[in-house]
N, CA, C and O atoms as a Maestro MAE file, in Angstrom:
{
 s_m_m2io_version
 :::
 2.0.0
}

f_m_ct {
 s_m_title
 :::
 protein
 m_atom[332] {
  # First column is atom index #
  i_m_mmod_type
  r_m_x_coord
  r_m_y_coord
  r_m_z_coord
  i_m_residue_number
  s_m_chain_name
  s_m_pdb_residue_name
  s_m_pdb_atom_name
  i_m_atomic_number
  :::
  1 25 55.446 -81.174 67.005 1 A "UNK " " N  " 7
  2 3 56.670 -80.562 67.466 1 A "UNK " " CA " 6
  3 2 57.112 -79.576 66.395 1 A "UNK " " C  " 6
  4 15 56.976 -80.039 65.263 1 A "UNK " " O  " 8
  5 25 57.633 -78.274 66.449 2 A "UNK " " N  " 7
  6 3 57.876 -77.692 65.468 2 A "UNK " " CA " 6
  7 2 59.335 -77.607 65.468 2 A "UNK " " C  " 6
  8 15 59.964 -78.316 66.253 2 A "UNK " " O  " 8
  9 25 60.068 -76.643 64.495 3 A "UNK " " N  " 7
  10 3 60.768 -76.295 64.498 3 A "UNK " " CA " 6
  11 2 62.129 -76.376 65.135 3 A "UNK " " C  " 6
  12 15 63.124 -77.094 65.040 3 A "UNK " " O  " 8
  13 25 61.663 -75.128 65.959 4 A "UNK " " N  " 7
  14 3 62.510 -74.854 67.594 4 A "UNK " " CA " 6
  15 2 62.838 -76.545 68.510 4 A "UNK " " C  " 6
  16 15 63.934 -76.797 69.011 4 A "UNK " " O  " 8
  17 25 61.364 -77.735 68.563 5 A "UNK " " N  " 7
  18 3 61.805 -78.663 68.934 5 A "UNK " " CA " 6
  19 2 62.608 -79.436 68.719 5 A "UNK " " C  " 6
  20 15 63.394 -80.029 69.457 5 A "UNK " " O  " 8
  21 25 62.329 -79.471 67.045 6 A "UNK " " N  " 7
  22 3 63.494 -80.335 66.460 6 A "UNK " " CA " 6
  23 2 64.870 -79.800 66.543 6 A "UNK " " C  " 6
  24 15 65.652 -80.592 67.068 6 A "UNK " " O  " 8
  25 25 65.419 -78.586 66.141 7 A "UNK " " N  " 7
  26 3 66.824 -78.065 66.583 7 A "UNK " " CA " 6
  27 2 67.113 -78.372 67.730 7 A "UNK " " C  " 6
  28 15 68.237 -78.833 67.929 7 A "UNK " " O  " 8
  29 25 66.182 -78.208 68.838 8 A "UNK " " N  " 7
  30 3 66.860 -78.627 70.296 8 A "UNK " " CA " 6
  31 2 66.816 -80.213 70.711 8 A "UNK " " C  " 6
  32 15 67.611 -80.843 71.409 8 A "UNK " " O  " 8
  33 25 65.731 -80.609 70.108 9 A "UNK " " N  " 7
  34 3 65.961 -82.450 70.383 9 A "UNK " " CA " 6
  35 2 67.156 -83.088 69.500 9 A "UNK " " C  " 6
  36 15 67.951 -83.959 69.851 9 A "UNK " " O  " 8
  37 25 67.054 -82.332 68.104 10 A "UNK " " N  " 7
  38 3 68.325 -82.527 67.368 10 A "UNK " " CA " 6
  39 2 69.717 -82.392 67.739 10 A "UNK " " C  " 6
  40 15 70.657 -83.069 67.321 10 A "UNK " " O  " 8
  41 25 69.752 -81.139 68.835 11 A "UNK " " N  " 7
  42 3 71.324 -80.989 69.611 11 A "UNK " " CA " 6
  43 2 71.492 -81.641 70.296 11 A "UNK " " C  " 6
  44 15 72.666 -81.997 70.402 11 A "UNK " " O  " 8
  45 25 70.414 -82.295 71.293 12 A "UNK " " N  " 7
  46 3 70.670 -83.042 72.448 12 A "UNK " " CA " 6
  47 2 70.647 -84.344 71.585 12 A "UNK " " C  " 6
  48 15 71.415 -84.954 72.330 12 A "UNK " " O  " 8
  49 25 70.422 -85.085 70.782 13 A "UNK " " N  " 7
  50 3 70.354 -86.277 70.354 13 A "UNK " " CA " 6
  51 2 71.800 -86.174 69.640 13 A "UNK " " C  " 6
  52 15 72.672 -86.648 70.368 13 A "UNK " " O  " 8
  53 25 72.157 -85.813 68.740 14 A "UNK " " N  " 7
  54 3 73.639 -85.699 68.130 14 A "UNK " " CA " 6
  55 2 74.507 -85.541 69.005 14 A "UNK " " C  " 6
  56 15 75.618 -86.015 68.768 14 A "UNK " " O  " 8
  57 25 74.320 -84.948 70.073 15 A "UNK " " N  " 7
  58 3 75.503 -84.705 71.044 15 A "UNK " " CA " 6
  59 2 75.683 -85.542 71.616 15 A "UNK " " C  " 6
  60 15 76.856 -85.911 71.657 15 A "UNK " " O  " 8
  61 25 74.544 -86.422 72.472 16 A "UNK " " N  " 7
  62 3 75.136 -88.008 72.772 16 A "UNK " " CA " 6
  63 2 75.365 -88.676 72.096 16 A "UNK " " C  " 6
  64 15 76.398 -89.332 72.229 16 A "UNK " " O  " 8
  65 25 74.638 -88.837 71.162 17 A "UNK " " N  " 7
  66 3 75.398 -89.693 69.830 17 A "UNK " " CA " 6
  67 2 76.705 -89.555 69.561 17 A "UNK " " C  " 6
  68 15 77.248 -90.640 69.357 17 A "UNK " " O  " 8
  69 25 77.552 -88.433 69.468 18 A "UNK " " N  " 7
  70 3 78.366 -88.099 68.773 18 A "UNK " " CA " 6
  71 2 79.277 -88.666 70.313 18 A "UNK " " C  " 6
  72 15 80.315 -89.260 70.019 18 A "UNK " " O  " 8
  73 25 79.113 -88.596 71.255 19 A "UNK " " N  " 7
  74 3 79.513 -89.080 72.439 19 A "UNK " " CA " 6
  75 2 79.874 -90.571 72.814 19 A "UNK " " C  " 6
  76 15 80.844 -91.194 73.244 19 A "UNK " " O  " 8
  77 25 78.607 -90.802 72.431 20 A "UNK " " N  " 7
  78 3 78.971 -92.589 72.644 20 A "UNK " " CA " 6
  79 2 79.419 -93.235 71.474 20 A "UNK " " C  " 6
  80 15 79.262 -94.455 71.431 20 A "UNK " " O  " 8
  81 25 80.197 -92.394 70.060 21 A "UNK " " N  " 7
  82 3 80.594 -92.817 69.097 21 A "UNK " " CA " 6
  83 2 81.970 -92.367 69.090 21 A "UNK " " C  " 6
  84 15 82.846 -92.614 68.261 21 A "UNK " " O  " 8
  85 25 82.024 -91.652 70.166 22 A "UNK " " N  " 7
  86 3 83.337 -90.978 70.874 22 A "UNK " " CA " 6
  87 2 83.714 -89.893 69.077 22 A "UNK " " C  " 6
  88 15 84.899 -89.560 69.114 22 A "UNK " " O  " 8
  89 25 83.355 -89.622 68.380 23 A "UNK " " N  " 7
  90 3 82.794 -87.852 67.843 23 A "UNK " " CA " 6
  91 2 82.924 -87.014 67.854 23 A "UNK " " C  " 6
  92 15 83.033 -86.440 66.771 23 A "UNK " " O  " 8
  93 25 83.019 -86.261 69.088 24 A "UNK " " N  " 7
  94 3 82.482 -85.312 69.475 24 A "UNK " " CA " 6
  95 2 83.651 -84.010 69.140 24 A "UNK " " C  " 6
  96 15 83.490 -82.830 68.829 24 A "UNK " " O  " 8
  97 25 85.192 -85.071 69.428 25 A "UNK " " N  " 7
  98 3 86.030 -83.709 69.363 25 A "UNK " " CA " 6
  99 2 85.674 -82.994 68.184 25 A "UNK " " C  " 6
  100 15 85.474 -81.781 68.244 25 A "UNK " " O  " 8
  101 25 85.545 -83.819 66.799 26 A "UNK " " N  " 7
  102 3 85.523 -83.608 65.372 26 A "UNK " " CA " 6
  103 2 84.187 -82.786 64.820 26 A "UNK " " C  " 6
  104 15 84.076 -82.188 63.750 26 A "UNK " " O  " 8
  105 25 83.178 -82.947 65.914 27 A "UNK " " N  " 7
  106 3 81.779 -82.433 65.646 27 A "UNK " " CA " 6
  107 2 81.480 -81.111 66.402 27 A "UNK " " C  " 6
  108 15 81.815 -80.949 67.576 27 A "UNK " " O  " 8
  109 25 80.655 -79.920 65.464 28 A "UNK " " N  " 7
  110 3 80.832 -78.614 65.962 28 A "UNK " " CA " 6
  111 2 78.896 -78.977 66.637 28 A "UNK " " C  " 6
  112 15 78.345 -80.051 66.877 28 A "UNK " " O  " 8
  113 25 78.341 -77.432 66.749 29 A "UNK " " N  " 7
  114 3 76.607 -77.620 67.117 29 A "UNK " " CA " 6
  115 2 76.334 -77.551 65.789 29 A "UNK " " C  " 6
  116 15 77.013 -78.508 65.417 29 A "UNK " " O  " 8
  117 25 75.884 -77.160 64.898 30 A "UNK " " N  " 7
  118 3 75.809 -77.340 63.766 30 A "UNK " " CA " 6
  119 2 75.851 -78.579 63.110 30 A "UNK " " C  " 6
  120 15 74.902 -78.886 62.388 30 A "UNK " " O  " 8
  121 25 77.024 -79.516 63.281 31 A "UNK " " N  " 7
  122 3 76.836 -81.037 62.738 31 A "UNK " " CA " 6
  123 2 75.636 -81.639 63.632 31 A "UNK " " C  " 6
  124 15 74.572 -82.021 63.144 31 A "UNK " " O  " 8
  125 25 76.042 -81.683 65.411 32 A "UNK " " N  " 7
  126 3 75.453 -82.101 66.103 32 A "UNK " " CA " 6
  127 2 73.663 -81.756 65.572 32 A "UNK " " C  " 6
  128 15 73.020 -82.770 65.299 32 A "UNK " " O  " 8
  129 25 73.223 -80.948 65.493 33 A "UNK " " N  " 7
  130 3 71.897 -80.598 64.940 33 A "UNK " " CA " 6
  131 2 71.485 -81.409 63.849 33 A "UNK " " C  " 6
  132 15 70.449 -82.050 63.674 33 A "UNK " " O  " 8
  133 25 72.544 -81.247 63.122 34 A "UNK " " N  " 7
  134 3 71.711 -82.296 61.851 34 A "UNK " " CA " 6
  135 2 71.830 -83.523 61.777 34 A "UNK " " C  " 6
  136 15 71.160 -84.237 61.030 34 A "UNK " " O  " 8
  137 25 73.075 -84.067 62.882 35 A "UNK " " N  " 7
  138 3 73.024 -85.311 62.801 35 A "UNK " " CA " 6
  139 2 72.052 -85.981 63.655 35 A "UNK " " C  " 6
  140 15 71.831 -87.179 63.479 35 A "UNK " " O  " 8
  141 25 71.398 -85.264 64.641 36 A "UNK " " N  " 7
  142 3 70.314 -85.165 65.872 36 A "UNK " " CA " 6
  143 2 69.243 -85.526 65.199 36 A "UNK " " C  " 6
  144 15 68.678 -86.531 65.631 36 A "UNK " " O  " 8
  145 25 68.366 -84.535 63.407 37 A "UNK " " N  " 7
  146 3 67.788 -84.281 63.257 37 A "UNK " " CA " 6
  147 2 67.355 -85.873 62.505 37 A "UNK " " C  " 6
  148 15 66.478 -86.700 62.757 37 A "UNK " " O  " 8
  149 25 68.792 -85.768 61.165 38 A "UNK " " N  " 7
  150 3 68.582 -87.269 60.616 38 A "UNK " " CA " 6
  151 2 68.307 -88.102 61.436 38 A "UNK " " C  " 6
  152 15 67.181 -88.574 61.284 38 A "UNK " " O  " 8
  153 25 69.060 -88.614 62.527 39 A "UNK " " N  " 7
  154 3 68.981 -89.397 63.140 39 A "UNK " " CA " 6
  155 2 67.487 -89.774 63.890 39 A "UNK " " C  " 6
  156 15 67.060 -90.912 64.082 39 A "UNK " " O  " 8
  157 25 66.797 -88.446 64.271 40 A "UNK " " N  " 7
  158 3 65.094 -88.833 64.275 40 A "UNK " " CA " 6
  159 2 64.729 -89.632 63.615 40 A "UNK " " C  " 6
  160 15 64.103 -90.623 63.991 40 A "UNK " " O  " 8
  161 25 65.099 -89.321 62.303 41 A "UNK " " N  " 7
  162 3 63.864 -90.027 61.040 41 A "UNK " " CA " 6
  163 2 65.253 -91.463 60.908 41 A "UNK " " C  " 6
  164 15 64.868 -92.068 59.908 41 A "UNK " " O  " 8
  165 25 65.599 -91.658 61.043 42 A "UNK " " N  " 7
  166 3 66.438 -92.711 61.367 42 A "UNK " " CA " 6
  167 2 65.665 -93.517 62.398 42 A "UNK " " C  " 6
  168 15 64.630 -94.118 62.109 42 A "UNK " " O  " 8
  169 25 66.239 -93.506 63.686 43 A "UNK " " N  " 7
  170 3 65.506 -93.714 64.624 43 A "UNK " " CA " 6
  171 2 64.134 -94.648 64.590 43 A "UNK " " C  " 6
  172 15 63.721 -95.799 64.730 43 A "UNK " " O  " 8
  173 25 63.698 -93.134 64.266 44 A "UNK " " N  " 7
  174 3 61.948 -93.574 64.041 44 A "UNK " " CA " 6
  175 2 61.544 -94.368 63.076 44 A "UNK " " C  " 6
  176 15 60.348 -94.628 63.213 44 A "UNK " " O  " 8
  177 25 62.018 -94.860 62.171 45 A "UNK " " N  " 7
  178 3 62.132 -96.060 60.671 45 A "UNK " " CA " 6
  179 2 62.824 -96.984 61.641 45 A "UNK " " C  " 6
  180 15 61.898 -97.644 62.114 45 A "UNK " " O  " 8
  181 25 63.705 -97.301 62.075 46 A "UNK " " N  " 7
  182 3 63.967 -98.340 62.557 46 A "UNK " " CA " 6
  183 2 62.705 -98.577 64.084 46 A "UNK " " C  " 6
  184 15 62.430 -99.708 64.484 46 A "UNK " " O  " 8
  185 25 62.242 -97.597 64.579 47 A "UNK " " N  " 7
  186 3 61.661 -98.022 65.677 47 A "UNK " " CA " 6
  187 2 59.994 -98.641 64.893 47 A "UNK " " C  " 6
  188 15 59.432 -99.530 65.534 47 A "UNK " " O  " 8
  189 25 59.651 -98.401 64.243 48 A "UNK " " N  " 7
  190 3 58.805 -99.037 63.426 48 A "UNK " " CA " 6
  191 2 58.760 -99.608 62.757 48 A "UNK " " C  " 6
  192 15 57.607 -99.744 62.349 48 A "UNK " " O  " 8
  193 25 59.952 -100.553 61.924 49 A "UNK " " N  " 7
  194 3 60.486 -101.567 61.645 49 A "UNK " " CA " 6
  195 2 59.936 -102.571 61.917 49 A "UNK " " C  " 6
  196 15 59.167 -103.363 61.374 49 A "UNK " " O  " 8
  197 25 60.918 -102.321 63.763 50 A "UNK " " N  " 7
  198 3 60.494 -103.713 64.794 50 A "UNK " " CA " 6
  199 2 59.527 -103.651 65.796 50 A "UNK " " C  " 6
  200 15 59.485 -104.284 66.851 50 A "UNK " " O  " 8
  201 25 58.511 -102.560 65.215 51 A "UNK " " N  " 7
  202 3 57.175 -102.847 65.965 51 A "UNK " " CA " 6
  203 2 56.779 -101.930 66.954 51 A "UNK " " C  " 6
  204 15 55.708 -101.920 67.561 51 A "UNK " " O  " 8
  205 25 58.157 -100.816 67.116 52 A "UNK " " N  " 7
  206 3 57.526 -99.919 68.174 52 A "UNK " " CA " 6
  207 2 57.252 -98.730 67.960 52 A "UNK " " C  " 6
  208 15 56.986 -98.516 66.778 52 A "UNK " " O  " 8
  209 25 57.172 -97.193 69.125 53 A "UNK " " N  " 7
  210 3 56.681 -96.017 68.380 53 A "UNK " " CA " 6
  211 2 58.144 -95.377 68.181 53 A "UNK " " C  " 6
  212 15 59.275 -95.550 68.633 53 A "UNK " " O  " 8
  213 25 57.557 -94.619 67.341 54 A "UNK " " N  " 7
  214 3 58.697 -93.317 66.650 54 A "UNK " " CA " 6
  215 2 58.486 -92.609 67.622 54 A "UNK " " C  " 6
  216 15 58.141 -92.927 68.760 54 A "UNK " " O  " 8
  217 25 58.854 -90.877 66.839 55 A "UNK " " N  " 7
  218 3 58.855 -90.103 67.574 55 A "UNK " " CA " 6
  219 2 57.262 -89.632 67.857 55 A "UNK " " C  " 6
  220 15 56.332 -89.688 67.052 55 A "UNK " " O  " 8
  221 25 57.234 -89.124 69.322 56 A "UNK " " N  " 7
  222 3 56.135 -89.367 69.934 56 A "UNK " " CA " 6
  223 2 55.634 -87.378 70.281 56 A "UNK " " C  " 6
  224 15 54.654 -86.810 70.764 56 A "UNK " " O  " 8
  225 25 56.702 -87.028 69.811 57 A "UNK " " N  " 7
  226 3 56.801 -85.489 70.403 57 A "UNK " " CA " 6
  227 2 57.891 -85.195 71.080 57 A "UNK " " C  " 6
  228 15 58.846 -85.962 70.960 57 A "UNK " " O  " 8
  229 25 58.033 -83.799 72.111 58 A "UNK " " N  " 7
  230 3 58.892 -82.929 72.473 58 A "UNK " " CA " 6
  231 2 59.139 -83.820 74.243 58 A "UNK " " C  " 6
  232 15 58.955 -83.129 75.245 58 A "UNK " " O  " 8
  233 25 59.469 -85.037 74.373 59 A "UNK " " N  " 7
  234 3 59.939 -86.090 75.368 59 A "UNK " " CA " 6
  235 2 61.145 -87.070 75.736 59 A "UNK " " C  " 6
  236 15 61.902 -87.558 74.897 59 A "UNK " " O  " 8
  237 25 61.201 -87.246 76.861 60 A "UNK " " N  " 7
  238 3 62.373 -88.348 76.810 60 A "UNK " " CA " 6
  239 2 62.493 -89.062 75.598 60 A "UNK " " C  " 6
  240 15 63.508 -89.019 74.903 60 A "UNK " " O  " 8
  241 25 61.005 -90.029 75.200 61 A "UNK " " N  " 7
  242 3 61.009 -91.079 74.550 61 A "UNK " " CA " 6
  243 2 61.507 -90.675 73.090 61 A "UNK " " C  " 6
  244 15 62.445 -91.299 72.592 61 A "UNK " " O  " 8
  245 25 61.026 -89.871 72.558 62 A "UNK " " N  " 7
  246 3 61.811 -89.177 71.571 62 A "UNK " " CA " 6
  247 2 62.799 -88.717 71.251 62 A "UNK " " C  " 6
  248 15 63.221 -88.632 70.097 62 A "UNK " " O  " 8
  249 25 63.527 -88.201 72.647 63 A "UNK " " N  " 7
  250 3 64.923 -88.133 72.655 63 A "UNK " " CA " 6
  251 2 65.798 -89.618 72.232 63 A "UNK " " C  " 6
  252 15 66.270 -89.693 71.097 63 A "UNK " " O  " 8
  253 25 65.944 -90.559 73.028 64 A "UNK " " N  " 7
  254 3 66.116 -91.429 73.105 64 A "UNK " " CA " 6
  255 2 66.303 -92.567 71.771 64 A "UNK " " C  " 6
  256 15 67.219 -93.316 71.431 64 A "UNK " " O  " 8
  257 25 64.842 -92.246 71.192 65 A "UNK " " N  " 7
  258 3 64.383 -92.774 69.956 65 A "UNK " " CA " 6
  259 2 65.809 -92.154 68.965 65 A "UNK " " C  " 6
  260 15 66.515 -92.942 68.336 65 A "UNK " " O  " 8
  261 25 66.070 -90.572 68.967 66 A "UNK " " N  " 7
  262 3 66.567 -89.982 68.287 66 A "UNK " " CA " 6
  263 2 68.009 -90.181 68.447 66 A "UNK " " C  " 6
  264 15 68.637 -89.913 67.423 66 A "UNK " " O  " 8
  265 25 68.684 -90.558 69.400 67 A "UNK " " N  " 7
  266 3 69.957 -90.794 70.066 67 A "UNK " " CA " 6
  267 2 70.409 -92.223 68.975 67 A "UNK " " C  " 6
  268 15 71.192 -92.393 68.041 67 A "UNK " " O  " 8
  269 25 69.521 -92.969 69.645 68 A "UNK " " N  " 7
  270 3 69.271 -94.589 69.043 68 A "UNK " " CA " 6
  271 2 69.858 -93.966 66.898 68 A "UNK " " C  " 6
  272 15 71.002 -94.053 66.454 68 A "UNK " " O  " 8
  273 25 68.886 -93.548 66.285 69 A "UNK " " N  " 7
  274 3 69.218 -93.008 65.018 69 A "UNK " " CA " 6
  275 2 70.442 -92.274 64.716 69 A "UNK " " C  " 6
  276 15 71.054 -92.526 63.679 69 A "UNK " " O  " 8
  277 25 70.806 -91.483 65.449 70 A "UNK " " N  " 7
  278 3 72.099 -90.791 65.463 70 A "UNK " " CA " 6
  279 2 73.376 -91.226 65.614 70 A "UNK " " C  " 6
  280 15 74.335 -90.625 65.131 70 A "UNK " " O  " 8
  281 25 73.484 -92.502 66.422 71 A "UNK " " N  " 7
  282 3 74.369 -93.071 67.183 71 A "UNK " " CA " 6
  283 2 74.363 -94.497 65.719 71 A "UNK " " C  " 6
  284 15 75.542 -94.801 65.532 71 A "UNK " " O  " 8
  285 25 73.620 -95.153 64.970 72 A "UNK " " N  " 7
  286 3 73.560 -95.596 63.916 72 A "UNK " " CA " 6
  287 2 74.118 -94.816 62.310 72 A "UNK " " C  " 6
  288 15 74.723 -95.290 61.348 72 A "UNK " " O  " 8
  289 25 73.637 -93.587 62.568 73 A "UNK " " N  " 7
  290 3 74.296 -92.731 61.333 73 A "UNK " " CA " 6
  291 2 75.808 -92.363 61.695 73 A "UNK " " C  " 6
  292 15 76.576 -92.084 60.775 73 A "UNK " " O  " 8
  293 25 76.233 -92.357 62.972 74 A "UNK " " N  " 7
  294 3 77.400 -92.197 62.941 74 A "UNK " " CA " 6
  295 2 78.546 -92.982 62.451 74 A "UNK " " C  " 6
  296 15 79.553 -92.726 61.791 74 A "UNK " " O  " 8
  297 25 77.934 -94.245 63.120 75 A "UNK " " N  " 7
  298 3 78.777 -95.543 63.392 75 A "UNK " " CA " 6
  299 2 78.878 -95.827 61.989 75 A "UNK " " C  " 6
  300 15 79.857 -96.393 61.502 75 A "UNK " " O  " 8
  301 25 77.874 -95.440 61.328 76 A "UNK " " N  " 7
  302 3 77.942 -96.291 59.541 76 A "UNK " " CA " 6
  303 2 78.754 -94.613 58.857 76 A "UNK " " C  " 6
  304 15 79.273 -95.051 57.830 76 A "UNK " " O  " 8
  305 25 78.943 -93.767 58.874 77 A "UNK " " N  " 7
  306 3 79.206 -92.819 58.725 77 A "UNK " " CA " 6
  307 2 81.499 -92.971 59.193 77 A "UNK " " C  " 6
  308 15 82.443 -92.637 58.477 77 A "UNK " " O  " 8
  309 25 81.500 -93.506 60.420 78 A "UNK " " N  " 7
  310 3 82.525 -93.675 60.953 78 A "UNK " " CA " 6
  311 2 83.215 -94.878 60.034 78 A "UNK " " C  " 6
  312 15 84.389 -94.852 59.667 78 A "UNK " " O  " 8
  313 25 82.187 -96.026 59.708 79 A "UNK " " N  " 7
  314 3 82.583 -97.271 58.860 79 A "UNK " " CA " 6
  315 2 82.771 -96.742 57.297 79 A "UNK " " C  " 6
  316 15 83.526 -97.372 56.556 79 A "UNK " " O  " 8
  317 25 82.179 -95.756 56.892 80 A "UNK " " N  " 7
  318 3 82.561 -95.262 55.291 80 A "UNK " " CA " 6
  319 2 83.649 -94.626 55.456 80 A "UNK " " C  " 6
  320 15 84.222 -94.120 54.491 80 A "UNK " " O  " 8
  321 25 84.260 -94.513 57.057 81 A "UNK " " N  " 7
  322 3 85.548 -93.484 56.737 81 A "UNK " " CA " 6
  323 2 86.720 -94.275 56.911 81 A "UNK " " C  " 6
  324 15 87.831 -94.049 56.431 81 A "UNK " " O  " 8
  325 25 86.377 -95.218 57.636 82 A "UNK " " N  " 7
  326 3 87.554 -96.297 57.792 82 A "UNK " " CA " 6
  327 2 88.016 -95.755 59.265 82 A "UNK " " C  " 6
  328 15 89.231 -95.567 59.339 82 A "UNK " " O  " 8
  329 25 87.206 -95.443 60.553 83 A "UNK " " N  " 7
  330 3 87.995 -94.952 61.724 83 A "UNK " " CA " 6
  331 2 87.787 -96.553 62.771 83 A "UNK " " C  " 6
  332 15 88.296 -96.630 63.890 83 A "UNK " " O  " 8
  :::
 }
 m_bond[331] {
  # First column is bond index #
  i_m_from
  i_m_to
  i_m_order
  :::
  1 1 2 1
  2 2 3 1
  3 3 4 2
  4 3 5 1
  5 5 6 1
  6 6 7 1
  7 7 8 2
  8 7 9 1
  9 9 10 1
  10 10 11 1
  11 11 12 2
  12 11 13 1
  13 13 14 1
  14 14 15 1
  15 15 16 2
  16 15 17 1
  17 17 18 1
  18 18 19 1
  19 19 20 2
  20 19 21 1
  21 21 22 1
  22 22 23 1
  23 23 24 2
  24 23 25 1
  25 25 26 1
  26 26 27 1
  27 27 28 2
  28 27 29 1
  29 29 30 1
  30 30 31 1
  31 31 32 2
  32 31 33 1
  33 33 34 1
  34 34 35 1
  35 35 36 2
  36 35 37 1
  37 37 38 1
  38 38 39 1
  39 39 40 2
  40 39 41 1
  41 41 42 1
  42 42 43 1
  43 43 44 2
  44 43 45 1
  45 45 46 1
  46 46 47 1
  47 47 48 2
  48 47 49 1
  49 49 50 1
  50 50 51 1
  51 51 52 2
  52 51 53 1
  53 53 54 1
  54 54 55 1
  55 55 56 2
  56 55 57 1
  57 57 58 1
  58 58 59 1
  59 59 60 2
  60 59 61 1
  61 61 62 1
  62 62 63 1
  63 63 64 2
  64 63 65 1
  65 65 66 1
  66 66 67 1
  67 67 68 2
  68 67 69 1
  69 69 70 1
  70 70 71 1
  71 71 72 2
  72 71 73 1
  73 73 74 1
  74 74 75 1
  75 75 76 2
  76 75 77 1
  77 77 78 1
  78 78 79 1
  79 79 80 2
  80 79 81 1
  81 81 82 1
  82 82 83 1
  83 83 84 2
  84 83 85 1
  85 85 86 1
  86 86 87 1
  87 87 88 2
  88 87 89 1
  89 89 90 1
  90 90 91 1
  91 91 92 2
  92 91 93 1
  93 93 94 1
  94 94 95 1
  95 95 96 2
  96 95 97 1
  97 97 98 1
  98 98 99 1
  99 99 100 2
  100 99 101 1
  101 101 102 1
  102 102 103 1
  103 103 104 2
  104 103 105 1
  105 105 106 1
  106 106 107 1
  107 107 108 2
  108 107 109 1
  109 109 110 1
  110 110 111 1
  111 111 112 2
  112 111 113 1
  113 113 114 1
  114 114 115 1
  115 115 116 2
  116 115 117 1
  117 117 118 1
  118 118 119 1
  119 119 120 2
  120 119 121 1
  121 121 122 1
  122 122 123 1
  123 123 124 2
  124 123 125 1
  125 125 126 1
  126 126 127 1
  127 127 128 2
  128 127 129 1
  129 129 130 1
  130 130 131 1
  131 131 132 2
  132 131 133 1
  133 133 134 1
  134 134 135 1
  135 135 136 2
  136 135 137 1
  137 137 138 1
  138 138 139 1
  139 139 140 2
  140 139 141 1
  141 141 142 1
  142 142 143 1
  143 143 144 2
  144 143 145 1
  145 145 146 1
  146 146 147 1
  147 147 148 2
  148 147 149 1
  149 149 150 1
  150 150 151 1
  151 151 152 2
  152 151 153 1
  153 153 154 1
  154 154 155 1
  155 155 156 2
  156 155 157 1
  157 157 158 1
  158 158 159 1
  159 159 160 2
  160 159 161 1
  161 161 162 1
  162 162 163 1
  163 163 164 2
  164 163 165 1
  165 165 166 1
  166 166 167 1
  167 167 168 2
  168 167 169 1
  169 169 170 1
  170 170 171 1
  171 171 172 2
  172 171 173 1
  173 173 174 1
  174 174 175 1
  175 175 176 2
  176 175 177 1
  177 177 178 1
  178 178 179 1
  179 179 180 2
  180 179 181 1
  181 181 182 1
  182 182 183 1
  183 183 184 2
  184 183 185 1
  185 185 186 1
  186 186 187 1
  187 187 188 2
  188 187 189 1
  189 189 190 1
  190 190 191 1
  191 191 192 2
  192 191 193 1
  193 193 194 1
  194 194 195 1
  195 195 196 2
  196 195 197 1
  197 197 198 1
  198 198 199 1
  199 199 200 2
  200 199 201 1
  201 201 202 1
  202 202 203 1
  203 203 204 2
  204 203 205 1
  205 205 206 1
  206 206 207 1
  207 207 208 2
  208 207 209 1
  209 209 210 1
  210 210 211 1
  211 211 212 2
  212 211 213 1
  213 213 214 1
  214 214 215 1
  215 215 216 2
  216 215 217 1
  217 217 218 1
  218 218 219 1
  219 219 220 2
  220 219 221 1
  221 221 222 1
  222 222 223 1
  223 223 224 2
  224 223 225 1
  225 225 226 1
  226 226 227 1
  227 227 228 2
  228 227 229 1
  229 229 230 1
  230 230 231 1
  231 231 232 2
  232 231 233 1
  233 233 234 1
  234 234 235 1
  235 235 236 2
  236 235 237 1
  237 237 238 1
  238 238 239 1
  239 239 240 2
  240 239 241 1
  241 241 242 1
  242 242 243 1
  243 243 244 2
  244 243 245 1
  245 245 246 1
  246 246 247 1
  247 247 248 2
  248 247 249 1
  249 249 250 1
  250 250 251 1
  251 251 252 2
  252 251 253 1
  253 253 254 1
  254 254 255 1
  255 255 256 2
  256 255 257 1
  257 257 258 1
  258 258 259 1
  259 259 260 2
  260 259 261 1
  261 261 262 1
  262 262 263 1
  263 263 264 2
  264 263 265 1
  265 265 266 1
  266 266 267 1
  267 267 268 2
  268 267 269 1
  269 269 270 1
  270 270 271 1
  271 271 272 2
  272 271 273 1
  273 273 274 1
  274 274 275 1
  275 275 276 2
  276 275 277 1
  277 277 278 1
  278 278 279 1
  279 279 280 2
  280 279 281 1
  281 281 282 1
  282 282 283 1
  283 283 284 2
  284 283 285 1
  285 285 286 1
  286 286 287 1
  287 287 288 2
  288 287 289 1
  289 289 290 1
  290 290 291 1
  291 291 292 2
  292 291 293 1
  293 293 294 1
  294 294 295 1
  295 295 296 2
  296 295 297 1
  297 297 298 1
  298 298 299 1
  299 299 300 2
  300 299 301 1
  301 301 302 1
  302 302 303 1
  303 303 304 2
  304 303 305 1
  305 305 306 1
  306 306 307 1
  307 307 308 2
  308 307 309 1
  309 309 310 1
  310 310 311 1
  311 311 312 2
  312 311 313 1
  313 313 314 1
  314 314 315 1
  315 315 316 2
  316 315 317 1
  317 317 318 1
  318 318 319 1
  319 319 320 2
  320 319 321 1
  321 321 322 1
  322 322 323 1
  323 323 324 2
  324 323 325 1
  325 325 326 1
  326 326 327 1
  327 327 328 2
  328 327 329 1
  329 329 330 1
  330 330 331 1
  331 331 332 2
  :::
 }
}
């Protein structure tokens, strides 16, 4: 996956994340991207952890994977802030 994939799996993954962490007002595209992006390699360390695949490429499952990571960096991100 290059580049271009990761910025766009990165927006779409931070943006639900930032969604189901309720986020979003506070988050511009720019956060959303990088928190999309960490949240891959997030994600994907925890999905191989407990035995399953990371990121697999430019797919649902990768999305998903990446959501999962994002939605974890937030929540611990939200807990260092005291919200």
């Amino acid at each position: 996956m290059g580049i271009l994939g990761w910025i766009i799996l990165g927006a779409l993954a931070g943006w639900i994340g930032s969604m189901l962490t309720r986020n979003n007002a506070n988050m511009g595209a720019v956060a959303n991207i990088v928190v999309g992006i960490i949240g891959g390699f997030i994600g994907g360390l925890v999905m191989n952890l407990i035995g399953g695949v990371g990121m697999t490429g430019f797919n649902i499952w990768s999305l998903f994977v990446a959501v999962i990571g994002a939605t974890i960096l937030l929540v611990i991100i939200n807990l260092l802030k005291g919200r």
